[in-house]
N, C-alpha and C positions, 0 to 999 in steps of 0.2 A: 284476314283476321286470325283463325288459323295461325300461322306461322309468325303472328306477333307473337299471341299464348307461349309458342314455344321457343321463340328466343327471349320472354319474360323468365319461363322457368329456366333458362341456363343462366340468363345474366345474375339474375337475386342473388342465386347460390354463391356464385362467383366472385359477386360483389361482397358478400357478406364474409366469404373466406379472406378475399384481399385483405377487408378492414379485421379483421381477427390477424389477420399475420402484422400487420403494420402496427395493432398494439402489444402484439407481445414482441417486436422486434425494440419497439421506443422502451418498452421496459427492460427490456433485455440490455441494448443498449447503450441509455442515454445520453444520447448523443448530442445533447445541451450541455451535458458536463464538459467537453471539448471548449467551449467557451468561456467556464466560470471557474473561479479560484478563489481563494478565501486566505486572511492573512491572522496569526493568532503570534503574542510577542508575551509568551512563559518565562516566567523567570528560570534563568537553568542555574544549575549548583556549581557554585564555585569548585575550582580543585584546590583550595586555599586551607589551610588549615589541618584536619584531618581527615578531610574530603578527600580522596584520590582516583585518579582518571587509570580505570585499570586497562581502557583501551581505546584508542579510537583510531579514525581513516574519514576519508572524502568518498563523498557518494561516486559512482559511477551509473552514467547510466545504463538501459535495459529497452525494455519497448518503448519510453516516454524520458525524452529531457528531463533527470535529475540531478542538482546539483547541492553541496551544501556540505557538511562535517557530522557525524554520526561519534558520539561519547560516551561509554559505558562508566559509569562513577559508581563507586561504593564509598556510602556517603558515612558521617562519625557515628548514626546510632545503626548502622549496618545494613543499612538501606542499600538497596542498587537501583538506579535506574538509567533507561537507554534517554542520550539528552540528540537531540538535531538543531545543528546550529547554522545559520544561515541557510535553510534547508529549503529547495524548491521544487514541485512534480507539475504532472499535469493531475487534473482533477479524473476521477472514474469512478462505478461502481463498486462499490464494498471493497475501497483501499483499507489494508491494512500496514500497521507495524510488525514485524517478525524480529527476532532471532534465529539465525539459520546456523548448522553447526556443519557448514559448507564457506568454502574460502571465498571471499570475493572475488579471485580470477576462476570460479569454476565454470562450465558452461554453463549457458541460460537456462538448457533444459534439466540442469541439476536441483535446480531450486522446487522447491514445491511439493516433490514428494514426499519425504519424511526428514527428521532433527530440524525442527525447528517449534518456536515457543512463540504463539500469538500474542502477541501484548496491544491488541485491541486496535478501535480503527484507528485510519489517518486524521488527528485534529484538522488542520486545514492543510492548505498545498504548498502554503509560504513561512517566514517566519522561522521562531524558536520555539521548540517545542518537546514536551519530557515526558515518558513513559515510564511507569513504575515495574519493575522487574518484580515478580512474586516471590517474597520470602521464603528464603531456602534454594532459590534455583543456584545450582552451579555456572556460575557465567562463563568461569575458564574452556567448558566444552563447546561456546561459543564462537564463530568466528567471524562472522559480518551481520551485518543489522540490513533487511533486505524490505523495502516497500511495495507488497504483492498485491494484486489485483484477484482477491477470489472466485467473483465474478465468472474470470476470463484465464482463469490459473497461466497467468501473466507477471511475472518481477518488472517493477516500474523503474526501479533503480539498488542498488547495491554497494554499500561500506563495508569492505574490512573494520575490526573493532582489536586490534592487535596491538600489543600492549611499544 
């Protein structure tokens, strides 16, 4: 009896550590995102008119399959925005959109330290889709448009935006 008592008091504790690492690991993480992806079809801005495409390139990828076309436009009332055109990822935790003012041939571990400009999350993983550049940024000191996982300070994939 005895020596049930005291492999009760190791197991509990044990138990209840296990389950504490296994929810902060599924939050950490989720690893259901590996499964799911999401399709969103924005209309993006023509280069027609007095619309003009000051730069773009083809994703490359990073730690995750991404494909697709990356467009930076400065639109007729002086707008800019980063446009992704047939664009695909894998789905993750706290994907975002970036502007990195690092080349798209730089090494992987260049990305992520410092120049660059969040422009919010990932709308979905597929599809067309347009982020608004904030008024006034210099886009020229720009050179690729980079889909980073903050997370897991990870680059998912990688456009040059060159004119």
């Amino acid at each position: 009896m005895g020596a049930l008592l005291a492999r009760r008091k190791v197991v509990v504790p044990v138990a209840a550590v296990i389950v504490v690492l296994v929810a902060v690991g599924l939050w950490a993480f989720q690893p259901w995102k590996l499964f799911t992806s999401s399709t969103i079809h924005e209309q993006l801005v023509s280069a027609q008119g007095t619309n003009a495409v000051v730069g773009k390139g083809t994703f490359r990828s990073l730690a995750h399959p991404t494909s697709g076309q990356a467009e930076v436009v400065k639109t007729a009332d002086g707008d800019s925005v980063v446009q992704l055109r047939d664009f695909s990822t894998s789905d993750g935790p706290a994907v975002h959109v970036w502007l990195s003012d690092k080349p798209q041939d730089a090494g992987d571990s260049a990305f992520g330290r410092d120049g660059y400009l969040d422009l919010g999350s990932l709308k979905a993983t597929q599809g067309n889709e347009v982020y608004t550049i904030p008024a006034g940024t210099d886009v020229s000191k720009y050179k690729s448009v980079l889909i980073w996982c903050d997370r897991f300070s990870v680059g998912f994939g990688v456009a040059p935006v060159t004119a």
